[in-house]
DSSP file (Angstrom, degrees, kcal/mol; ACC not computed):
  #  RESIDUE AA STRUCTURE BP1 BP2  ACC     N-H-->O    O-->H-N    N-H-->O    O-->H-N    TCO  KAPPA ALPHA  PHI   PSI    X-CA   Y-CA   Z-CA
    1    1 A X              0   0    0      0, 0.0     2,-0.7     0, 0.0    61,-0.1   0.000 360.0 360.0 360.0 166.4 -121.1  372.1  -60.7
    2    2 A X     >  -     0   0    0      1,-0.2     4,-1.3     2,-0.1    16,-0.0  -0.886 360.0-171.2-145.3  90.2 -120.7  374.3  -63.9
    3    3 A X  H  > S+     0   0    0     -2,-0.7     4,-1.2     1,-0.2    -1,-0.2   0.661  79.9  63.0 -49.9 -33.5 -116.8  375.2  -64.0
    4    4 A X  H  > S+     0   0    0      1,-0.2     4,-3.8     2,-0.2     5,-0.3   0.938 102.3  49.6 -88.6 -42.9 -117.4  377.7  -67.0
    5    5 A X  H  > S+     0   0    0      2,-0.2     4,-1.6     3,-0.1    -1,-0.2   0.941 106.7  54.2 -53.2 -42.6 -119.5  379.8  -64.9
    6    6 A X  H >X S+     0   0    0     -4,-1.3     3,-0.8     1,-0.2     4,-0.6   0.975 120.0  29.0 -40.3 -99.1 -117.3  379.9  -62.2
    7    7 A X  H >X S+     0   0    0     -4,-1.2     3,-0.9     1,-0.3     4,-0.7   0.735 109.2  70.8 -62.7 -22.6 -114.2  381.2  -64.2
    8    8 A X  H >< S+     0   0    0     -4,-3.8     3,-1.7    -5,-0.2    -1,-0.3   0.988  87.8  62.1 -34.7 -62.5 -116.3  383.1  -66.9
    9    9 A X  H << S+     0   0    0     -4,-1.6    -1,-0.2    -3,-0.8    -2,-0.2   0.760 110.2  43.9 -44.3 -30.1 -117.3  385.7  -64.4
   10   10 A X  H << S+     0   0    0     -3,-0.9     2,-0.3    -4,-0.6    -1,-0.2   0.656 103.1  69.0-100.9 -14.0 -113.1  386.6  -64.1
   11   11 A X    <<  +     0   0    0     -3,-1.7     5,-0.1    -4,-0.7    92,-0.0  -0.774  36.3 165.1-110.7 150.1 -111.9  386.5  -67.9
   12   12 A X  S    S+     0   0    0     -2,-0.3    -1,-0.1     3,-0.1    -2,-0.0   0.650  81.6  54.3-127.4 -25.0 -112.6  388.8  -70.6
   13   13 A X  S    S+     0   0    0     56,-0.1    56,-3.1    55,-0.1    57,-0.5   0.739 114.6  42.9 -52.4 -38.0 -110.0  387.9  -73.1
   14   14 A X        -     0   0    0     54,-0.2     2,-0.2    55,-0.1    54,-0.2  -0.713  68.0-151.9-107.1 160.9 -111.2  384.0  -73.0
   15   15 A X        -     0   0    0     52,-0.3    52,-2.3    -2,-0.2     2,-0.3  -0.717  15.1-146.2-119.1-178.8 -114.6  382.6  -73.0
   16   16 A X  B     +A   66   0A   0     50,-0.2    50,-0.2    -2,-0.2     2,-0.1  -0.895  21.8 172.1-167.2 116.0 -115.1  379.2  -71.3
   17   17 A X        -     0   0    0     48,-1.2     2,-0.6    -2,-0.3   -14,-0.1  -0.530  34.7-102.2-101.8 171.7 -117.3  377.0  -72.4
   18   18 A X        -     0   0    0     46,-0.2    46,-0.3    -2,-0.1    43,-0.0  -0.953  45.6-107.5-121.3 153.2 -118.4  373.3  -71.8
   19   19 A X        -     0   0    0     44,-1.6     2,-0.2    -2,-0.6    44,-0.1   0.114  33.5-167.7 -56.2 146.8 -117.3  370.7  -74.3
   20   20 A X    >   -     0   0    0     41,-0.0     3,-2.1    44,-0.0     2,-0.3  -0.917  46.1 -86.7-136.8 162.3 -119.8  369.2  -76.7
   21   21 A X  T 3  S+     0   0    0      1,-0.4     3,-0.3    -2,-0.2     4,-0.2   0.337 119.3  65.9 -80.4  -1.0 -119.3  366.3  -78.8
   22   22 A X  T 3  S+     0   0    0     -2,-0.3     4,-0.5     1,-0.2    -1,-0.4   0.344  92.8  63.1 -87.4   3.7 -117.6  368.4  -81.9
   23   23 A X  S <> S+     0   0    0     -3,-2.1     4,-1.2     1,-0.2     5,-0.4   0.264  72.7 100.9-123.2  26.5 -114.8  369.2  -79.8
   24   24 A X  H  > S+     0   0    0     -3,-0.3     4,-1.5    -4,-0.2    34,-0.3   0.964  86.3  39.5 -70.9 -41.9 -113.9  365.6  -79.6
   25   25 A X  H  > S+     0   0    0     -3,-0.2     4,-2.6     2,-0.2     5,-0.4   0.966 114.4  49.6 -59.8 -75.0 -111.1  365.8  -82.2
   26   26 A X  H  > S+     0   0    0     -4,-0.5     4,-0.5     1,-0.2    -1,-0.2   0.714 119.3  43.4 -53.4  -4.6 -109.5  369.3  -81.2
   27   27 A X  H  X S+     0   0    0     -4,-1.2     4,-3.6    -3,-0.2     3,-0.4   0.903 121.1  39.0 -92.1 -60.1 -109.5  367.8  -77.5
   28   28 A X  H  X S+     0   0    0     -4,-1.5     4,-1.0    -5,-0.4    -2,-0.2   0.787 116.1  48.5 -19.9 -59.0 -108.2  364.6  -78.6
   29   29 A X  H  X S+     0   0    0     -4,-2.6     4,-2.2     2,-0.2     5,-0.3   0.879 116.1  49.3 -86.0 -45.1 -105.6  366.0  -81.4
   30   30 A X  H  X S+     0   0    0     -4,-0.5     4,-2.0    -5,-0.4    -2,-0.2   0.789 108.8  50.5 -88.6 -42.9 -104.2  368.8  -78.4
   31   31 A X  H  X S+     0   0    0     -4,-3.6     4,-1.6     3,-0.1    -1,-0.2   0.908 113.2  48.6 -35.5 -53.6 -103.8  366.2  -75.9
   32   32 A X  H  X S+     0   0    0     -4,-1.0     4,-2.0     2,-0.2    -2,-0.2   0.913 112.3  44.6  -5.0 -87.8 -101.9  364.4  -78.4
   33   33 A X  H  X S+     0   0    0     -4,-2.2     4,-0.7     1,-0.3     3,-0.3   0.971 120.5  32.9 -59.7 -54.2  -99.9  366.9  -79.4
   34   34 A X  H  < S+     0   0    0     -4,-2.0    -1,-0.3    -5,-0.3    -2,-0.2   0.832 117.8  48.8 -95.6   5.8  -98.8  368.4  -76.2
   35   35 A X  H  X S+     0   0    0     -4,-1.6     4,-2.1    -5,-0.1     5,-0.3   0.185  86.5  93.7-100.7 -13.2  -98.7  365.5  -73.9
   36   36 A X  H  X S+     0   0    0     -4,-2.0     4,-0.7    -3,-0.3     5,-0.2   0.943  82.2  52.7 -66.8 -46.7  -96.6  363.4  -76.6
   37   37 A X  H  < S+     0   0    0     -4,-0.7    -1,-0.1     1,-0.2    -2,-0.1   0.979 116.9  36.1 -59.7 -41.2  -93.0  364.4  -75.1
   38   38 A X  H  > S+     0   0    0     -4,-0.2     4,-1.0     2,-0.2    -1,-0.2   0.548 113.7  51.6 -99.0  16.3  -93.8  363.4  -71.8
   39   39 A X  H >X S+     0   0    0     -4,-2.1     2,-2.1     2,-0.2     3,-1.1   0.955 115.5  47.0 -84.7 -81.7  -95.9  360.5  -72.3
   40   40 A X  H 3< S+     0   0    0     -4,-0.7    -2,-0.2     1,-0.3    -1,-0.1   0.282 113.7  46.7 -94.6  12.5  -93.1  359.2  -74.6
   41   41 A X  H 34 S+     0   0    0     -2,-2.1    -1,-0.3    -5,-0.2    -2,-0.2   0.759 111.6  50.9 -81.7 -71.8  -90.3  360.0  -72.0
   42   42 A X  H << S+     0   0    0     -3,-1.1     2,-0.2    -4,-1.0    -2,-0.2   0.874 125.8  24.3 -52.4 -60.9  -92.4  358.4  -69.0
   43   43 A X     <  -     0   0    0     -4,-0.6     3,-0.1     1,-0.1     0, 0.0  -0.515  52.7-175.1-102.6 174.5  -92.8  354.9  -71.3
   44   44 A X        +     0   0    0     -2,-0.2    -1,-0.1     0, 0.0     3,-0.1   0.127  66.7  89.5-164.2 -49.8  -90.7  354.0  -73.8
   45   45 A X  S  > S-     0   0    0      1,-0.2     4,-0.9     2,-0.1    -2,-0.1  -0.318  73.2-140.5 -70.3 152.7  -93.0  351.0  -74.7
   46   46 A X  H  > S+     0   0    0      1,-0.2     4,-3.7     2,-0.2     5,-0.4   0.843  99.5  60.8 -83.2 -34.8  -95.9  352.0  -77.4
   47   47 A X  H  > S+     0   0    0      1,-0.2     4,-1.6     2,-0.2    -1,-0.2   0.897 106.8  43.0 -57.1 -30.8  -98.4  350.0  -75.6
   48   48 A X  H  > S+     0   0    0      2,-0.2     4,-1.8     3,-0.1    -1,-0.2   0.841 109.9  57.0 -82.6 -34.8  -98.2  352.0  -72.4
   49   49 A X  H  X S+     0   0    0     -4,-0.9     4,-2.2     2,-0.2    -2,-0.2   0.924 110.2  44.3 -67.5 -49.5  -98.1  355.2  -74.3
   50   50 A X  H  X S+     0   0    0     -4,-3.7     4,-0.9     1,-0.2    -2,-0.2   0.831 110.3  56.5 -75.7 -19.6 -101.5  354.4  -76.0
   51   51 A X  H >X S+     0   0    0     -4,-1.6     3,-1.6    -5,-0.4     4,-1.3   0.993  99.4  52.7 -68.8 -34.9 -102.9  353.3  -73.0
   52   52 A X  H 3X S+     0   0    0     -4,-1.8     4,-2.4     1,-0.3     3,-0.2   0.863 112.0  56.8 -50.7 -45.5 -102.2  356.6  -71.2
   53   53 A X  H 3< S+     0   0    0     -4,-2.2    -1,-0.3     1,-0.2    -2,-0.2   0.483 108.3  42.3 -65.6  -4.8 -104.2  357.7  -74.4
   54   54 A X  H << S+     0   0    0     -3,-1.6    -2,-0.2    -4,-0.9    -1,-0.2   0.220 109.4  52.4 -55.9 -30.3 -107.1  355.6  -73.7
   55   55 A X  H  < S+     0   0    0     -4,-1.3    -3,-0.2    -3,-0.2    -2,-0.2   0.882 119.8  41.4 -97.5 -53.9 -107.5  356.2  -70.0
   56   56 A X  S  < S+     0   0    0     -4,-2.4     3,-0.2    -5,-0.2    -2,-0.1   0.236  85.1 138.1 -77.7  10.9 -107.4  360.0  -71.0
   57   57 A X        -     0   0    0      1,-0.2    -3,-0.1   -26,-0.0   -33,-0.0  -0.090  68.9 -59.9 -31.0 137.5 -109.6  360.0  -74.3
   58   58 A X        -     0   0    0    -34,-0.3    -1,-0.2     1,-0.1     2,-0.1   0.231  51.6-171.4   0.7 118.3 -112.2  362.7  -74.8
   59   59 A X        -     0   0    0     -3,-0.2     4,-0.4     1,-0.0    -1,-0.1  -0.306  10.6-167.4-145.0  93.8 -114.6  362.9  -72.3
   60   60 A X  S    S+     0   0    0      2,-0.1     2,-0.6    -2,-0.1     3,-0.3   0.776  74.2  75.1 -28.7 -31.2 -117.8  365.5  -73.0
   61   61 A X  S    S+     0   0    0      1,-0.2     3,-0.1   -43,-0.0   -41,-0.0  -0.689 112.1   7.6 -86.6 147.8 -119.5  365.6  -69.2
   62   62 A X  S    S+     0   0    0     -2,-0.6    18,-1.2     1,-0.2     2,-0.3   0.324  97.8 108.6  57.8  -0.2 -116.6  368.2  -67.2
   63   63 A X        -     0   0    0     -4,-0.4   -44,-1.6    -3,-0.3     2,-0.3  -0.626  51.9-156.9-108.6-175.7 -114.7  369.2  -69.4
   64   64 A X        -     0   0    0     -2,-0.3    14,-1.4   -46,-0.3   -46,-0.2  -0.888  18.2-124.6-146.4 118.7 -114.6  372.8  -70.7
   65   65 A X  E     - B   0  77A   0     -2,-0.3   -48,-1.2    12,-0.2     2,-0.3  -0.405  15.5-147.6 -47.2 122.1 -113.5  374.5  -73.9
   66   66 A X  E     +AB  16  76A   0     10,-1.8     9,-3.9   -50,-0.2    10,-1.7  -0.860  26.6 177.7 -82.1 113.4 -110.6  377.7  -73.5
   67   67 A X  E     - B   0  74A   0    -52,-2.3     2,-0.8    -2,-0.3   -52,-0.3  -0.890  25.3-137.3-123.4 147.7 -111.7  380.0  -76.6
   68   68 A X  E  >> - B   0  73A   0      5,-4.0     4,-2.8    -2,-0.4     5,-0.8  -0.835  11.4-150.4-113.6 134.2 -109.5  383.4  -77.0
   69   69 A X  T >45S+     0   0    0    -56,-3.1     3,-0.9    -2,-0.8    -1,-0.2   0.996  88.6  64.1 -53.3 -70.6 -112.1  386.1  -77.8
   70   70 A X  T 345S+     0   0    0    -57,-0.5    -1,-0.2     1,-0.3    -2,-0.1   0.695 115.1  22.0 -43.9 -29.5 -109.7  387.9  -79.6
   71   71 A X  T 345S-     0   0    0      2,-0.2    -1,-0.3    -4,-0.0    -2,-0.2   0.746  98.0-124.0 -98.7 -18.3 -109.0  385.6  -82.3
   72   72 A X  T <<5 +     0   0    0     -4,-2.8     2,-0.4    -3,-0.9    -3,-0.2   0.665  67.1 106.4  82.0  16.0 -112.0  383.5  -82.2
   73   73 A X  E   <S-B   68   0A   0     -5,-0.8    -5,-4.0    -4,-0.0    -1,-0.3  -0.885  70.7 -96.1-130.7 166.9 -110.5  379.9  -81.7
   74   74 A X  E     +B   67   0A   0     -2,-0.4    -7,-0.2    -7,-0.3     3,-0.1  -0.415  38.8 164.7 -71.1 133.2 -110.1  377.1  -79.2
   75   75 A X  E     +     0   0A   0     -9,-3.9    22,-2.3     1,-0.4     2,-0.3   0.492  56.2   5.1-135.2  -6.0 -106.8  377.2  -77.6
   76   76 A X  E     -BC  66  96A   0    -10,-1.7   -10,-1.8    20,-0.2    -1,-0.4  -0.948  57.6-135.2-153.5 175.6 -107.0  374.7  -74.4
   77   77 A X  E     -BC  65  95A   0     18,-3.2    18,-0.8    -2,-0.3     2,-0.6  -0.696   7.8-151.0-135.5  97.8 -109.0  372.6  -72.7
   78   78 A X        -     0   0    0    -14,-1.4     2,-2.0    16,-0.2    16,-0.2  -0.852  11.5-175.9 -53.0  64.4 -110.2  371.5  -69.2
   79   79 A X        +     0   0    0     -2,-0.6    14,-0.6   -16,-0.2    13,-0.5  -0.495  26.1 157.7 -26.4  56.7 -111.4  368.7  -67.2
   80   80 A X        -     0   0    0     -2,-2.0     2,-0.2   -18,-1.2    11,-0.2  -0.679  14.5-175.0 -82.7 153.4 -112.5  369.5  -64.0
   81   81 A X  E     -D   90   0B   0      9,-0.5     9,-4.2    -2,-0.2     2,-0.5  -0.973  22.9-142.9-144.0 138.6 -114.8  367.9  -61.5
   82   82 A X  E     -D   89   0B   0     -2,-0.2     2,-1.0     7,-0.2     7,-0.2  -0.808  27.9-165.4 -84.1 127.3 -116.5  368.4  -57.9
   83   83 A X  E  >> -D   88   0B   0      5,-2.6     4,-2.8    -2,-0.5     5,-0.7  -0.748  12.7-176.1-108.5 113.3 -116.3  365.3  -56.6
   84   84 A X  T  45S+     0   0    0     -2,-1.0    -1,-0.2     1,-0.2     5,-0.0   0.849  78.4  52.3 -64.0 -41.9 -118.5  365.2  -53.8
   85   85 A X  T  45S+     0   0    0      1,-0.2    -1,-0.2    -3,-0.1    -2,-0.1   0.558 116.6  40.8 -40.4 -44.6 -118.0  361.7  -52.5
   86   86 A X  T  45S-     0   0    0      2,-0.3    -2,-0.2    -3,-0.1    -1,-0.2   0.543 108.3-130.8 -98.8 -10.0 -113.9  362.2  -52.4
   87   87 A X  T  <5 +     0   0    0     -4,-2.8    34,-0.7     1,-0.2     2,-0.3   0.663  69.2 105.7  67.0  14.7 -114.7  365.9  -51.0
   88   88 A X  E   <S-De  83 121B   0     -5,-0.7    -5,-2.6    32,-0.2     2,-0.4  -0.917  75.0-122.2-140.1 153.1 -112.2  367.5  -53.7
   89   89 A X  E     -De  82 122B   0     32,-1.3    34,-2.0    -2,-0.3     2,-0.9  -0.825  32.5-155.6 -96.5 136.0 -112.1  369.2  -56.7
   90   90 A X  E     -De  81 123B   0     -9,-4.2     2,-1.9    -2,-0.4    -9,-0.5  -0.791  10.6-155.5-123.7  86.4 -110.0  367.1  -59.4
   91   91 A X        -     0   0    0     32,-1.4   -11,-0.2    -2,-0.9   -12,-0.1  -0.316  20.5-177.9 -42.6  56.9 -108.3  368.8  -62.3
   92   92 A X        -     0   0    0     -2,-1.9     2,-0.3   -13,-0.5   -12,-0.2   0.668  67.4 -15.3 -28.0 -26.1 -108.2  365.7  -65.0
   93   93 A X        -     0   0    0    -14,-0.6     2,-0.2    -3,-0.1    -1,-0.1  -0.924  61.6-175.2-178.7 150.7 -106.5  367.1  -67.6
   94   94 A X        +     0   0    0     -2,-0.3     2,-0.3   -16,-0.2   -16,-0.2  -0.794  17.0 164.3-154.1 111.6 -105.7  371.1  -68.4
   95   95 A X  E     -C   77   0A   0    -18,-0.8   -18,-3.2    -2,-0.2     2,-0.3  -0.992  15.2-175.5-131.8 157.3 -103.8  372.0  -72.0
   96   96 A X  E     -C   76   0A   0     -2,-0.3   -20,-0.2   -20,-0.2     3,-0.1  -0.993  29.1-129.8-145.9 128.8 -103.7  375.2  -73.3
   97   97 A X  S    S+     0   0    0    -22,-2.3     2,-0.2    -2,-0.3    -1,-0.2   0.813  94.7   7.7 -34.8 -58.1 -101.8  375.4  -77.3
   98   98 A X  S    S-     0   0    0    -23,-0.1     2,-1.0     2,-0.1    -1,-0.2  -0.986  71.4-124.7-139.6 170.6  -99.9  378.0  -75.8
   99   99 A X        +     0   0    0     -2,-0.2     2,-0.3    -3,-0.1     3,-0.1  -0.773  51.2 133.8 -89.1 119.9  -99.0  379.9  -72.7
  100  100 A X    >   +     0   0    0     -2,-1.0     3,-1.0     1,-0.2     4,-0.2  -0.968  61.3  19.2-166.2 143.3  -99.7  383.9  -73.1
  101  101 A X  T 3  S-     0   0    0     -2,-0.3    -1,-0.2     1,-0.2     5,-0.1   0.897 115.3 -77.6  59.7  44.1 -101.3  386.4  -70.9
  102  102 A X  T 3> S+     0   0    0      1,-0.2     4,-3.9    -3,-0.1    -1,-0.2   0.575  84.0 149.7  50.4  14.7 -101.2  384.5  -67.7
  103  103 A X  H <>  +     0   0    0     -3,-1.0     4,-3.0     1,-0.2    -1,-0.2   0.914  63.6  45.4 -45.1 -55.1 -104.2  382.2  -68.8
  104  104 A X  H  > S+     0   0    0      2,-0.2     4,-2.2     1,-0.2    -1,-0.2   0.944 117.8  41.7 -64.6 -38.4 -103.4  379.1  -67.1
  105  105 A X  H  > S+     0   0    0      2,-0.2     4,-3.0     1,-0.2     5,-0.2   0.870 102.9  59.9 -77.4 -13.5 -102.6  380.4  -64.3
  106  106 A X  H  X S+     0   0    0     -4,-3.9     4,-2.2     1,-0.2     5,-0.2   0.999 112.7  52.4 -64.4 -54.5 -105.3  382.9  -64.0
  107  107 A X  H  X S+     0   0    0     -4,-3.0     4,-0.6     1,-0.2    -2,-0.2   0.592 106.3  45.5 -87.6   7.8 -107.3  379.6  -64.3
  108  108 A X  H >X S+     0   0    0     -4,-2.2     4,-1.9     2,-0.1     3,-1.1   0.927 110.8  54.7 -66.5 -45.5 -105.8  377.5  -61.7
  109  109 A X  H 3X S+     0   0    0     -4,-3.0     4,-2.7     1,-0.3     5,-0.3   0.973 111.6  45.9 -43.9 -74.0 -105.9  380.5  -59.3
  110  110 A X  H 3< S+     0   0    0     -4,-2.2    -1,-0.3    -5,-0.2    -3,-0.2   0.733 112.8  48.6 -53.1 -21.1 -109.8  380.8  -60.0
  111  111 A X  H XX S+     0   0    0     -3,-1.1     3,-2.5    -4,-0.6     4,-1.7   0.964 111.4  54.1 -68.5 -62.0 -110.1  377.1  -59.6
  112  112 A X  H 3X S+     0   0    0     -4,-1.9     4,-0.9     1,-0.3    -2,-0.2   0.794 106.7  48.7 -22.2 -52.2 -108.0  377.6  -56.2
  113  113 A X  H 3X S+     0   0    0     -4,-2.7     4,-1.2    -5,-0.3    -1,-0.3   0.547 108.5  53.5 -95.0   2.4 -110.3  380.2  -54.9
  114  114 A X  H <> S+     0   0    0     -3,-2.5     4,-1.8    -5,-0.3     5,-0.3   0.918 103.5  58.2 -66.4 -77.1 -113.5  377.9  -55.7
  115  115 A X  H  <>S+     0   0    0     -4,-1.7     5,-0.7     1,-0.3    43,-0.3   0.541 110.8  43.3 -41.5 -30.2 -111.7  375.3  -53.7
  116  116 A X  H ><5S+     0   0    0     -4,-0.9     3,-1.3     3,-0.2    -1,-0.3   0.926 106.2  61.0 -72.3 -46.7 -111.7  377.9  -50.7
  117  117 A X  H 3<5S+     0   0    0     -4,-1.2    -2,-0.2     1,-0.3    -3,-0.1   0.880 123.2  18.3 -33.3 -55.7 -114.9  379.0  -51.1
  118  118 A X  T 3<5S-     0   0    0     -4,-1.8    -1,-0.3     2,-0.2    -3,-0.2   0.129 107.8-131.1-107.1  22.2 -116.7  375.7  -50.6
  119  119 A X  T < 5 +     0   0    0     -3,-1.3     2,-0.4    -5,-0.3    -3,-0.2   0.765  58.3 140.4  26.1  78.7 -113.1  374.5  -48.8
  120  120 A X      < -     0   0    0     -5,-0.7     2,-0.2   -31,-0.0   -32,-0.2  -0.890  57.5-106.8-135.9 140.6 -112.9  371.5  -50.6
  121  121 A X  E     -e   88   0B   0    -34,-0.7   -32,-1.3    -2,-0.4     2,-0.2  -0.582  19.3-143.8 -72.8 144.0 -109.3  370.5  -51.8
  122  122 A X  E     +eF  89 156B   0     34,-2.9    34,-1.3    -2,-0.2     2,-0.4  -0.715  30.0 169.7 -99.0 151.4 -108.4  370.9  -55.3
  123  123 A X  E     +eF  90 155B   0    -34,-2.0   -32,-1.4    -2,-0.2     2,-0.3  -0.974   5.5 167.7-149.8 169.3 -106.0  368.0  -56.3
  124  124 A X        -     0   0    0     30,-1.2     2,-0.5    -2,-0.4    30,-0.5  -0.934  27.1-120.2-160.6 133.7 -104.5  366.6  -60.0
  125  125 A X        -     0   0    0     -2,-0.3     2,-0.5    28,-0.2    28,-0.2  -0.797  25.7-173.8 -75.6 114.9 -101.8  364.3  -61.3
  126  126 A X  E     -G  152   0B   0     26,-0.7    26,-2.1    -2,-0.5     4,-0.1  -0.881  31.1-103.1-125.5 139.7  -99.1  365.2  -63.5
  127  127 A X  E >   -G  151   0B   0     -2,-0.5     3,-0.5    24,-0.2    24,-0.3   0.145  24.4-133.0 -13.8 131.3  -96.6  363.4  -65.2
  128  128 A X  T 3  S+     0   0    0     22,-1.7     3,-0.3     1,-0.2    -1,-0.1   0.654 110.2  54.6 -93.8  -0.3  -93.2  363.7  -63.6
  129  129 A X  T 3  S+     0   0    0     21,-0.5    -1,-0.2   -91,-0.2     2,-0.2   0.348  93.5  87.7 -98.1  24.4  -91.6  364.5  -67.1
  130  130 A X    <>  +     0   0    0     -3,-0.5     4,-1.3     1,-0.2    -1,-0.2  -0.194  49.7 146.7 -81.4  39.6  -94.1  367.1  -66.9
  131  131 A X  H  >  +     0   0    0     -3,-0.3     4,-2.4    -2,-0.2    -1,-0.2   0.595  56.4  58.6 -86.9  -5.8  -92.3  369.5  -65.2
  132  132 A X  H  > S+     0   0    0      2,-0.2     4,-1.8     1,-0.2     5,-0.4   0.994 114.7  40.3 -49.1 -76.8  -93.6  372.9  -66.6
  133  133 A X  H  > S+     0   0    0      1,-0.2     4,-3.9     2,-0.2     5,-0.3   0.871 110.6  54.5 -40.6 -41.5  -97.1  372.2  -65.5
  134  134 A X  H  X S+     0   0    0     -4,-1.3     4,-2.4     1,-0.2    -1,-0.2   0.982 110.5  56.0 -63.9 -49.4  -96.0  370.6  -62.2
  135  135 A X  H  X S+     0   0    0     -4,-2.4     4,-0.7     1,-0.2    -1,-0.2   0.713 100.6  49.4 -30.7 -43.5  -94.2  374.0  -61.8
  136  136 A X  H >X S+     0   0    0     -4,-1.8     4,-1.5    -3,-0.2     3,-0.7   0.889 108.9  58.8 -85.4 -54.2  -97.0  376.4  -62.2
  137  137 A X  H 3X>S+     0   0    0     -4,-3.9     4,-1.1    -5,-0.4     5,-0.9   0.926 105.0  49.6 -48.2 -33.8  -99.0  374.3  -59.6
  138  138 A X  H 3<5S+     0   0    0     -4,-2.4    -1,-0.2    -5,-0.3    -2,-0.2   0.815 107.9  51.7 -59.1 -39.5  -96.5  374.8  -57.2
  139  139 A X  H <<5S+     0   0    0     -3,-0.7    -1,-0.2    -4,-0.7    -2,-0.2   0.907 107.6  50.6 -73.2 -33.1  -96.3  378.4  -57.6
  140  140 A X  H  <5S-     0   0    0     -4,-1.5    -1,-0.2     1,-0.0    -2,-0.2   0.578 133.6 -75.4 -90.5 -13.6  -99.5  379.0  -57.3
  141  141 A X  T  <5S+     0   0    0     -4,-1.1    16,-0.1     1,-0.3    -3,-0.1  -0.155  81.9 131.9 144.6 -51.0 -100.1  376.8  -53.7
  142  142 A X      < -     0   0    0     -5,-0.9    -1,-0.3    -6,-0.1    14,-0.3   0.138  36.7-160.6 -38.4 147.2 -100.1  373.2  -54.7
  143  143 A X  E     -H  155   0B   0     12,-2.2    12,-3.3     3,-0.0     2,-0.5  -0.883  21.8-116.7-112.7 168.5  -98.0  370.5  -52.8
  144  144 A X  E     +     0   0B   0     10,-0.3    10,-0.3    -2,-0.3     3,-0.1  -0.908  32.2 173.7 -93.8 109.8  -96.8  367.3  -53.7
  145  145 A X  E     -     0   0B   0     -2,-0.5     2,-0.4     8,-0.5     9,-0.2   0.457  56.7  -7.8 -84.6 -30.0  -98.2  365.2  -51.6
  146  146 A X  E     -H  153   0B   0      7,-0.8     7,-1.7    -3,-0.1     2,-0.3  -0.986  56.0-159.5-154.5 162.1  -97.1  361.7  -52.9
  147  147 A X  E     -H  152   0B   0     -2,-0.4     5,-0.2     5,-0.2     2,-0.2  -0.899   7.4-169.1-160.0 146.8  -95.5  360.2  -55.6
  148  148 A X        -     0   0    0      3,-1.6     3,-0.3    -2,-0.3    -2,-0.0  -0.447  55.2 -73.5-108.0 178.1  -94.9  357.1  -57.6
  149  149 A X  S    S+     0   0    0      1,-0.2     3,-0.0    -2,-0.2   -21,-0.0   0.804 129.1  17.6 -21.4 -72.2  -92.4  355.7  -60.5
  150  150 A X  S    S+     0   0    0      1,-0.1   -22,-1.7   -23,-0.1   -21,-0.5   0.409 116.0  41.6 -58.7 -37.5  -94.5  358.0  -62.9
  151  151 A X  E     -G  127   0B   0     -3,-0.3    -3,-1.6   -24,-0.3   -24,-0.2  -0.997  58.2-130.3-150.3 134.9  -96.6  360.7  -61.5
  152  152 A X  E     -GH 126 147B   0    -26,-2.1   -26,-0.7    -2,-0.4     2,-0.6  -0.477  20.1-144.8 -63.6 147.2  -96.6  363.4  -59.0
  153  153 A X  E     + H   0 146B   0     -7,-1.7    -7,-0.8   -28,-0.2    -8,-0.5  -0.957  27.0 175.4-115.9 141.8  -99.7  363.7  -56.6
  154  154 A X  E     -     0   0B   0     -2,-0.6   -30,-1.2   -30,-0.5     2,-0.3  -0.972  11.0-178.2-142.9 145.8 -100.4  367.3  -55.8
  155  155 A X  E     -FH 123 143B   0    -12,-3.3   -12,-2.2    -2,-0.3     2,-0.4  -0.977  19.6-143.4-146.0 165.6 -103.2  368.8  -53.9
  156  156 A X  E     -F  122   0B   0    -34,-1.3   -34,-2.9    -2,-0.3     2,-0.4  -0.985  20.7-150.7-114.7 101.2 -104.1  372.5  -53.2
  157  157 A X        -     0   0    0     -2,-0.4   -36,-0.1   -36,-0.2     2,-0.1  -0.843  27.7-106.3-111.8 135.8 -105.6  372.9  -49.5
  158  158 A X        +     0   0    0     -2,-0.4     2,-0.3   -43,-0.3   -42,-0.1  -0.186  46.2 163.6 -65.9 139.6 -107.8  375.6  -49.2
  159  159 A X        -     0   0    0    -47,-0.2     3,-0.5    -2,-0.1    -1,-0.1  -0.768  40.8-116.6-132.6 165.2 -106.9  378.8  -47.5
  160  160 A X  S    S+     0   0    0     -2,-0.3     2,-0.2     1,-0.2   -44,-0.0   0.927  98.3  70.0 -93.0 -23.9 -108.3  382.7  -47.1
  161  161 A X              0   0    0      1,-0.2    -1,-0.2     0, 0.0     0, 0.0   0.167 360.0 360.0 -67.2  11.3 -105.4  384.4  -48.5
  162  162 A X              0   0    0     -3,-0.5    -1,-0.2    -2,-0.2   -49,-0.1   0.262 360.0 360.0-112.3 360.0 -105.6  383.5  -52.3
């Protein structure tokens, strides 16, 4: 499924692209960068901190570039997938440089209303010293459905009202 089309159709300030193999550094380097407080909160140890950066390394097939028209640069990134198998839509990873103009949430909501359409549940993990992201899922209809030492388990089940 081709996420950028999906959420193109609703922005006019961003475009949404899907990643190609140039955008391995700015995905890489933005992970990095905004995922460094609470990966280094959550482990303490360096070895655990670079694995978390290894299991979540670059990856070209699903994810999708955030570009803001108006300036003309990358400011986030996405990793979504339909997974057909598990019956859910899986957020892997979402950062955006900064938050302005309701962006992220405008695109969880449109991920959200995908996830009604074809009523498949959306679900993602986040850090639990993540709590600004874990936040915004919540407001928008995610629950926390489990959680371990480390991570909140969240899912979004689909509904008509959205």
């Amino acid at each position: 499924m081709n996420f950028s089309k999906i959420l193109q159709g609703t922005f006019t300030d961003i475009l949404i692209r899907p990643a190609i193999s140039a955008d391995e550094k700015f995905v890489n380097n933005l992970r990095h960068t905004l995922m460094r407080p609470f990966v280094e909160k959550t482990w303490a140890d360096k070895k655990l901190q670079e694995r978390y950066y290894q299991i979540n390394a670059f990856c070209e097939k699903d994810t999708y570039i955030i570009i803001d028209r108006h300036e003309n640069k990358k400011i986030g990134a996405v990793t979504i997938r339909l997974e057909n198998e598990n019956k859910r839509i899986y957020f892997a990873e979402f950062h955006l440089q900064e938050e302005k103009r309701g962006i992220g949430s405008r695109i969880i909501k449109q991920i959200f209303k995908e996830s009604s359409r074809i009523n498949y549940p959306t679900e993602a993990i986040v850090l639990k010293e993540n709590l600004p992201a874990m936040q915004k899922f919540l407001r928008i209809g995610a629950k926390i459905y489990h959680t371990d030492s480390t991570h909140y388990y969240i899912r979004y089940t689909p509904k008509s009202d959205i």
